[in-house]
N, C-alpha and C positions, 0 to 999 in steps of 0.2 A: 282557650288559650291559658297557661298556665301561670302562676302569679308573676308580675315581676321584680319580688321579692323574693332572695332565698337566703333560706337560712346556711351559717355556715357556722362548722364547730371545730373545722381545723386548723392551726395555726403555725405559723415557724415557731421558732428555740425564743427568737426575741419579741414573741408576742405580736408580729404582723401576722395578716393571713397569708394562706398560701398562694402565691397569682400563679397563674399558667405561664407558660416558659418565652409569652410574649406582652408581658402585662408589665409597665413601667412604672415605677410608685411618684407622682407625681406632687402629692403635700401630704399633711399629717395635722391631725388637727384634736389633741387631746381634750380630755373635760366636758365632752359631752353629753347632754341626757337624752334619751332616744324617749320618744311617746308614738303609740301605737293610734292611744285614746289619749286628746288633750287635760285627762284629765288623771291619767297613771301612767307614769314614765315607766320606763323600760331599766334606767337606771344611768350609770355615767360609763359613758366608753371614747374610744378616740375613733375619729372619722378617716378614714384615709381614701383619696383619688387617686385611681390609677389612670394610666392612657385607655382604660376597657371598663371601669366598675365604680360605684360608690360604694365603700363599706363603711358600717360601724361596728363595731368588736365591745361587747361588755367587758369595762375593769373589774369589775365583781364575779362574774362567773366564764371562766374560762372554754365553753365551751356556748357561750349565748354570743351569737355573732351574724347579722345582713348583709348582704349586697344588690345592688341594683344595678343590672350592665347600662353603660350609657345608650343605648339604641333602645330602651326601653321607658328614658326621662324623655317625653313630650315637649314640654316644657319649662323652663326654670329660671328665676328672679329674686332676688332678694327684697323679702318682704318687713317694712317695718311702721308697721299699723298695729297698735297695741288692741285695738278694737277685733282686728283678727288674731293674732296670737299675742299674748302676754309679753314677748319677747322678739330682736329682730331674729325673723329666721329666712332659709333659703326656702321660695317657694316650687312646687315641683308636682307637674303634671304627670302624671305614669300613661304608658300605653297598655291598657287592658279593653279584650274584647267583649267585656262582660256588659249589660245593658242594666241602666239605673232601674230602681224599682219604686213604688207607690208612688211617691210625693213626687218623682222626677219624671220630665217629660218621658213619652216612649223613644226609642230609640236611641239616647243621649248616650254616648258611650264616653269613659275616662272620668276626670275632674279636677279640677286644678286647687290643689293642699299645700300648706309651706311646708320647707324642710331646713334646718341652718347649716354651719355647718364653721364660720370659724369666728374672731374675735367675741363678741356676746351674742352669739348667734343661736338658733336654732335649727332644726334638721326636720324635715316632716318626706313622705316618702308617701309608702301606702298601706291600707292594714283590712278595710271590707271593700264594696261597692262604694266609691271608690277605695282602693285601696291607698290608708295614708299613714303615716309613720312623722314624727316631729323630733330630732333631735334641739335640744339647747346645750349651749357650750357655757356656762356659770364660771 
């Protein structure tokens, strides 16, 4: 199964990305920092939910940009345990069929990671086994 994260590098004139001709923009959510690994951000970008996708778009580099279609979020909570993430974030389970490795049982597939996504929030998605991604909005 292929990630369910993809990268996107194209954007409209005013800095959204481009939705398909049935993709409604439903919030926006600037000042973001995206993390791949809790421990190197990605940098600051704005979040936007459409009626089909979560993206993040980097403010700094114009062509560094994610989305995640929603039938691809398992699960999702807003998570605000400083013990788990430094910051409140939205938490978010991906659907990958990939199976854990070493330390993780056999067969356990997915895994549940935060992600934020507005007021002081953070954003986490997915990046290995499991695949996870953290934005925070500063």
């Amino acid at each position: 199964m292929p990630s369910p994260i993809n990268l996107v590098s194209e954007r409209e004139e005013d800095g959204k990305p481009v939705f398909d001709g049935e993709e409604e923009l439903l919030a926006t959510f600037p000042s973001c920092t995206l993390f791949f690994d809790p421990s190197k951000s990605e940098g600051v970008g704005t979040v936007y939910i459409t009626s089909r996708n979560f993206y993040w778009l980097s403010a700094e580099n114009s062509e560094l940009g994610y989305s995640v279609a929603f039938p691809s979020i398992m699960i999702h909570a807003v998570c605000s345990d400083p013990e788990a993430f430094p910051h409140t974030c939205l938490y978010c389970q991906l659907d990958t069929d990939e199976v854990m490795e070493d330390d993780e049982e056999e067969g356990e597939e997915g895994e549940e990671e935060p992600m934020p996504a507005s007021g002081e929030t953070t954003a986490q998605t997915a990046s290995e086994i499991p695949e996870t991604a953290k934005a925070h909005r500063g």
